[in-house]
N, C-alpha and C positions, 0 to 999 in steps of 0.2 A: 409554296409547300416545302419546297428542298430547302430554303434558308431558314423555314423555322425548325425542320428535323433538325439541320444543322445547328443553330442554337441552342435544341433542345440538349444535344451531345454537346456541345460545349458547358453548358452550363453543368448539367450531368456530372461532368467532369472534376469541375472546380467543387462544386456542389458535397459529392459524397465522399470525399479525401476528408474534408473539412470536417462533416459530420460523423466522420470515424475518429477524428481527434476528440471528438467532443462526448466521448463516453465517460460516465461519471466516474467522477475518481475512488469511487468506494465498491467501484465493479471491474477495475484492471483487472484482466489477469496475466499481463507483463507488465515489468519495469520499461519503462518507455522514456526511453532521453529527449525525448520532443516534446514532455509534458511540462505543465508549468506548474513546480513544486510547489511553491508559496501558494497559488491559486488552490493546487490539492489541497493543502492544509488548512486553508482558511473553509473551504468550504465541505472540510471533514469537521473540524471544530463545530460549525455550526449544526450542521448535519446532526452529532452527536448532543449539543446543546437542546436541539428540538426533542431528540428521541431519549433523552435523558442514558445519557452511554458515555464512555470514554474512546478517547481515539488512538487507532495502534498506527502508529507509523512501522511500516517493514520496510528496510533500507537497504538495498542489493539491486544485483542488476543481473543481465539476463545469460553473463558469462560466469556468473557463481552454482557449482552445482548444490551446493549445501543452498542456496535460497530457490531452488527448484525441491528438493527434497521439503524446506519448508511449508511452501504452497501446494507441497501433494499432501500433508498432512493437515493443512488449513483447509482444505478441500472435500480429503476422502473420509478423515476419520471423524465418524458420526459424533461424537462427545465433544471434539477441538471445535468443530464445526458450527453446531448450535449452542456453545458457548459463547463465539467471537458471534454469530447474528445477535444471538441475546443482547451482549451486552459493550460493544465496540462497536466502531465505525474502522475498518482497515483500509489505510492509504499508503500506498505504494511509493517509494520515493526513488528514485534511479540512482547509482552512483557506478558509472562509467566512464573511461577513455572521452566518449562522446559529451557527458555533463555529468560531473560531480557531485552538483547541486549545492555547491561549498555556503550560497550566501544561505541557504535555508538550513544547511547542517547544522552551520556554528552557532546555531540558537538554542539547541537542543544538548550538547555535548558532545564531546571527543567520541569518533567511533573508530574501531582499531581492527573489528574483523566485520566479516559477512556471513550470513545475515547478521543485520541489528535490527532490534526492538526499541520505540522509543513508547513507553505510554503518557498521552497529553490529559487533563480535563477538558470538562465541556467551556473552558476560559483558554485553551491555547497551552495551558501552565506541564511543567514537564512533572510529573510524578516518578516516573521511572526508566533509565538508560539501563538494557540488559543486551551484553553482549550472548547470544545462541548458545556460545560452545559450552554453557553451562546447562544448557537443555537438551545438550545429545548423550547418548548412550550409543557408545562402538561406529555403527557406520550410520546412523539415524537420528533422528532428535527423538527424546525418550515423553513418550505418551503421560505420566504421572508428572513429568517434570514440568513440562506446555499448561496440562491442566491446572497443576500447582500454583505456577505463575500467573494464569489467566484469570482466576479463582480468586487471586490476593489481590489484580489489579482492577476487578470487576468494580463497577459502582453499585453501591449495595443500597 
């Protein structure tokens, strides 16, 4: 009886570490440097392929406060919100000290602040590299400017 309790915690152990890795990549809600970027992407492409959507990549990591500020307004604000379900698939991509993500970046183009936007088709194909600081307004990212953006990259 004691060595299979003890098995059970063992197992336990090894068991749901693993299974917390394995939350899908279109439900993060951190940048996680222990993910595995390319596996994100390919299985947001497809993801987005089935449901007929385009894929956002958001590129930051968990030391930027401007991509905290982005994800409270990916989040909280009702219109950004049912926007990006409607018509994206959002994958999260890290870029820290801890993993860069360099071989997955340099597929998509140069990024030079944080956050970045990258919008893909349901092919992988890049449609659009937007650096953020063009969608804030003062201490914020501006609510017209997200929508504007998200609105032009929708697939219609």
């Amino acid at each position: 009886m004691l060595k299979r309790l003890f098995a059970a915690i063992l197992l336990t152990s090894l068991v749901v570490p693993a299974l917390a890795q394995k939350v899908a990549a279109d439900k993060q809600e951190k940048f996680d440097p222990t993910r595995d970027a390319a596996k994100d992407v390919a299985y947001g492409v497809e993801l987005a392929r089935k449901q007929g959507k385009r894929v956002l990549l958001d590129v930051g990591g968990e030391w930027c406060p401007w991509c905290h500020k982005l994800d409270k307004m990916f989040r909280e604000d009702v219109e950004v919100a049912k926007t990006l379900k409607k018509h994206y698939v959002v994958i999260k991509i890290n870029y820290s000290e801890e993993n860069t993500n360099e071989a997955v970046l340099k597929k998509y183009g140069k990024v030079e602040a944080f956050p970045h936007l990258f919008v893909l088709d349901e092919k992988g194909k890049v449609l659009c590299s937007q650096d953020t600081g063009a969608l804030e307004s003062g201490d914020h990212h501006d609510h017209d400017k997200v929508m504007a953006f998200l609105n032009k990259w929708a697939r219609k």
